[in-house]
N, C-alpha and C positions, 0 to 999 in steps of 0.2 A: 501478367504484370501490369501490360497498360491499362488493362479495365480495373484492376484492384485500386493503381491512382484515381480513375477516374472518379470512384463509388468514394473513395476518401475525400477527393475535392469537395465532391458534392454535399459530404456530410458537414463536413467544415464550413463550409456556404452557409448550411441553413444553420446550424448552432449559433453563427456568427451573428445572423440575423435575430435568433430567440435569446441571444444569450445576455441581454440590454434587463430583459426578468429577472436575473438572478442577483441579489443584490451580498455584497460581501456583509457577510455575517457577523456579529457577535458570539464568540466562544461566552456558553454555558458557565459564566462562575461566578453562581450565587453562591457568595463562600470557598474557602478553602476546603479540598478532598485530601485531610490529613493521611485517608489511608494511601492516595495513590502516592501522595509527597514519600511515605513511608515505604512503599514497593519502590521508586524510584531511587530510593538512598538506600535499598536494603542489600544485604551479604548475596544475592543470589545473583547480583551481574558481575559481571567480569570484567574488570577494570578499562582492557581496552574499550569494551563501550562504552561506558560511562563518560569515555574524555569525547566521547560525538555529542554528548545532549546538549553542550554548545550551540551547535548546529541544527541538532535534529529536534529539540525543541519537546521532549516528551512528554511535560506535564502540559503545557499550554497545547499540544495537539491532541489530546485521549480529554483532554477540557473542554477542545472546540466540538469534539465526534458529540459530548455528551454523554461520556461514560460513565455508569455507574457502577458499584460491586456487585450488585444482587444481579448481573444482565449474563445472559447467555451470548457470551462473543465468538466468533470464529475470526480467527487471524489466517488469510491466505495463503498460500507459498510463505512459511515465515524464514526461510532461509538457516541462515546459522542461528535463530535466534533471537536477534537483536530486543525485537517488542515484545518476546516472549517470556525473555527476563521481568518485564515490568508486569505482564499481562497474567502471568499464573500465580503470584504471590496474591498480587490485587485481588484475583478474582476467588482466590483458592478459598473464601467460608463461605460466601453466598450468593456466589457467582458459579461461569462453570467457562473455563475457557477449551473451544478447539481449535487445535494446530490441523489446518487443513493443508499438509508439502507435500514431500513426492510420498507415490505410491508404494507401503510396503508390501505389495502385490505385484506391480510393477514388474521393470524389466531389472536387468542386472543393476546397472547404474543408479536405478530409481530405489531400488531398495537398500543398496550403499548409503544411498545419501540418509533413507528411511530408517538405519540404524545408526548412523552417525547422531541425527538427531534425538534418537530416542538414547541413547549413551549419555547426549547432555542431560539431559529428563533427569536419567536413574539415578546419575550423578549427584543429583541434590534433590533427594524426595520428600525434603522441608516443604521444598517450595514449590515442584513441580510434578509431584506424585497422582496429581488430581487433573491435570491435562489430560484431554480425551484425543486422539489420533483419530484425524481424517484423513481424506486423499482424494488432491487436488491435481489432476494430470489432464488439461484442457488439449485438445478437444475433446479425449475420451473417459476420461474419469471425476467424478464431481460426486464425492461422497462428502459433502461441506457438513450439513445439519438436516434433518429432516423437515418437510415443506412448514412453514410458518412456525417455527420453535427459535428464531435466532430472532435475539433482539439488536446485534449489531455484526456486521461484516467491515473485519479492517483489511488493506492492502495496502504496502509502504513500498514503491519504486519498483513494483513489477508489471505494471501494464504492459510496457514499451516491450516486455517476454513473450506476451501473449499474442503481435501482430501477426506472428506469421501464420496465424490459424484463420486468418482470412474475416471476411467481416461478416459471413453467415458464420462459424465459430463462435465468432466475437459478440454476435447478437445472443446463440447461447448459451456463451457464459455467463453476461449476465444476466440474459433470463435465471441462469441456476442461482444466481446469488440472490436476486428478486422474491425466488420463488422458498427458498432459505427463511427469509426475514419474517416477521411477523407485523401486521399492519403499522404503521409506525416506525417500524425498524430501521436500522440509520446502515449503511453503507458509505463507507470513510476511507477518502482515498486521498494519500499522497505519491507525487509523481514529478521524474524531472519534467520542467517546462520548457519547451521551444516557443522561442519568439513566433506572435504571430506573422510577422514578416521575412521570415524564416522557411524555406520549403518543408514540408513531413517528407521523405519516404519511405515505399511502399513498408519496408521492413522495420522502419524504428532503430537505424544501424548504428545511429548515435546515443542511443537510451533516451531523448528528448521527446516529448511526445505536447503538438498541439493541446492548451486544455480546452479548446471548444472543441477539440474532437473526442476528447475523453467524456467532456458534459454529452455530446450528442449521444455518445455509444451507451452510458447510461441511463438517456434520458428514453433513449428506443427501446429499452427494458420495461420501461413503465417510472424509472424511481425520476421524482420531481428535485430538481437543484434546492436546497434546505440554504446554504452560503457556503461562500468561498472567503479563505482569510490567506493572508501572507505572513502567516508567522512561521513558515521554511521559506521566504525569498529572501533569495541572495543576489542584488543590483550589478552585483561586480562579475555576476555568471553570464559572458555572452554566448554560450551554448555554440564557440565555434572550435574548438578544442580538438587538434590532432588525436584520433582515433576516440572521441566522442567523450560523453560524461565520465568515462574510466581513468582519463588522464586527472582528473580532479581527487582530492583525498576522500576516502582512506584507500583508493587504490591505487593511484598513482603507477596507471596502466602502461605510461611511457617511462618508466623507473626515473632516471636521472636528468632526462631530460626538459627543461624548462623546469625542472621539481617546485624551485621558488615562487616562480610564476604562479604556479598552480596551488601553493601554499600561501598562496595571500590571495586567491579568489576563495578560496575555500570549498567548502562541499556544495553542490550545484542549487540553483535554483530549484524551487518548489513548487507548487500548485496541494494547495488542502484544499479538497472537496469532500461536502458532505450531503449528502441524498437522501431524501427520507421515499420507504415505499407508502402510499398510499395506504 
């Protein structure tokens, strides 16, 4: 445990020092992408999230990546869904989106989750019939895309899942995502942000995760910082919150307690990073 801080300090160190390079970016919008506006407003989400794009920002974030329809995306652990709603309609004529979650090869629990996800799919095969199933179970499984065929890798608020795999893990994974992309290819990542005058530890226990450590960890893969924007920061997010970014909406991990509070900070601060591979 104490060498794993140590290897962290030390990567924060040096990021902190490279990271003066990376200069914050302009999101890609030459022009309006009537089609994403059109996935974003379409019958295929679910009303509870819709009332987050508030927050989460969806058309100006898949804007900043530089998304377009015709690209071959892989979305990471996509959870219940959330971007996935927006991401298969988008891409479903000349596009081709993969949902890379859990394994449905996996263990019991993983394949639970790998059917629950695939139930949403069947659900509505308007819009999601054309998702292709990966599987994404780090350190062991990384069936993302085949080597240089992906022109974009998203990830939305799951780094901070991935620490406990240690930082040879963590080196690769994203070698696997690097080696995914095809020359050019963008890797796009949002992530809660810890202050940097704020400790990391070793495990990520708060969901807050340094962004100069997250630049370094990508940066050790090979992909070069493309920009970084704040269109998910939230000022009013001190990332000091009883049992960590969970106590914040939509989960409101401590139920009752302080609820208000936490409903006028709103959904946590953010870090958007975009990477381009060589």
């Amino acid at each position: 445990m104490m060498m794993k801080r140590v290897i962290l300090a030390a990567a924060l160190g040096a990021a902190m020092t490279t990271g003066g390079a990376a200069m914050a970016a302009k999101a890609d919008t030459a022009g309006d992408d009537a089609a994403l506006k059109a996935a974003i407003a379409g019958s295929a989400r679910t009303p509870a999230n819709v009332v987050r794009d508030g927050a989460r920002h969806p058309y100006e974030t898949l804007r900043f990546f530089g998304i377009k329809p015709t690209m071959t995306v892989v979305e990471l652990a996509p959870g219940g869904g959330w971007y996935t709603e927006i991401l298969a309609p988008y891409l479903r004529e000349q596009g081709k989106l993969i949902a890379a979650g859990s394994d449905p090869q996996g263990s019991e629990g993983a394949r639970r989750s790998a059917a629950r996800f695939q139930q949403k799919l069947d659900a509505n095969p308007a819009a999601f019939d054309k998702v292709e199933i990966g599987a994404f179970a780090p350190p062991a499984t990384y069936r993302i895309a085949p080597k240089g065929t992906a022109d974009m890798v998203l990830t939305f608020r799951n780094i901070h899942n991935w620490i406990p795999i240690g930082d040879e893990g963590l080196k690769a994974l994203f070698g696997q995502v690097y080696d995914s992309l095809k020359p050019g290819g963008v890797f796009g990542v949002v992530e809660h942000r810890l202050p940097a005058n704020k400790a990391q530890d070793a495990k990520a226990s708060s969901g807050y995760m340094h962004e100069a450590y997250v630049i370094k960890l990508a940066e050790s893969a090979g992909f070069k910082l493309a920009g970084k924007s704040d269109i998910n920061a939230n000022p009013k997010d001190k990332a000091d919150h009883e049992g960590g970014v969970w106590a914040l909406p939509p989960t409101y991990g401590n139920k009752d307690v302080d609820r208000a509070k936490y409903e006028a900070i709103g959904e946590s601060d953010r870090m958007t990073l975009k990477f381009v591979k060589p």
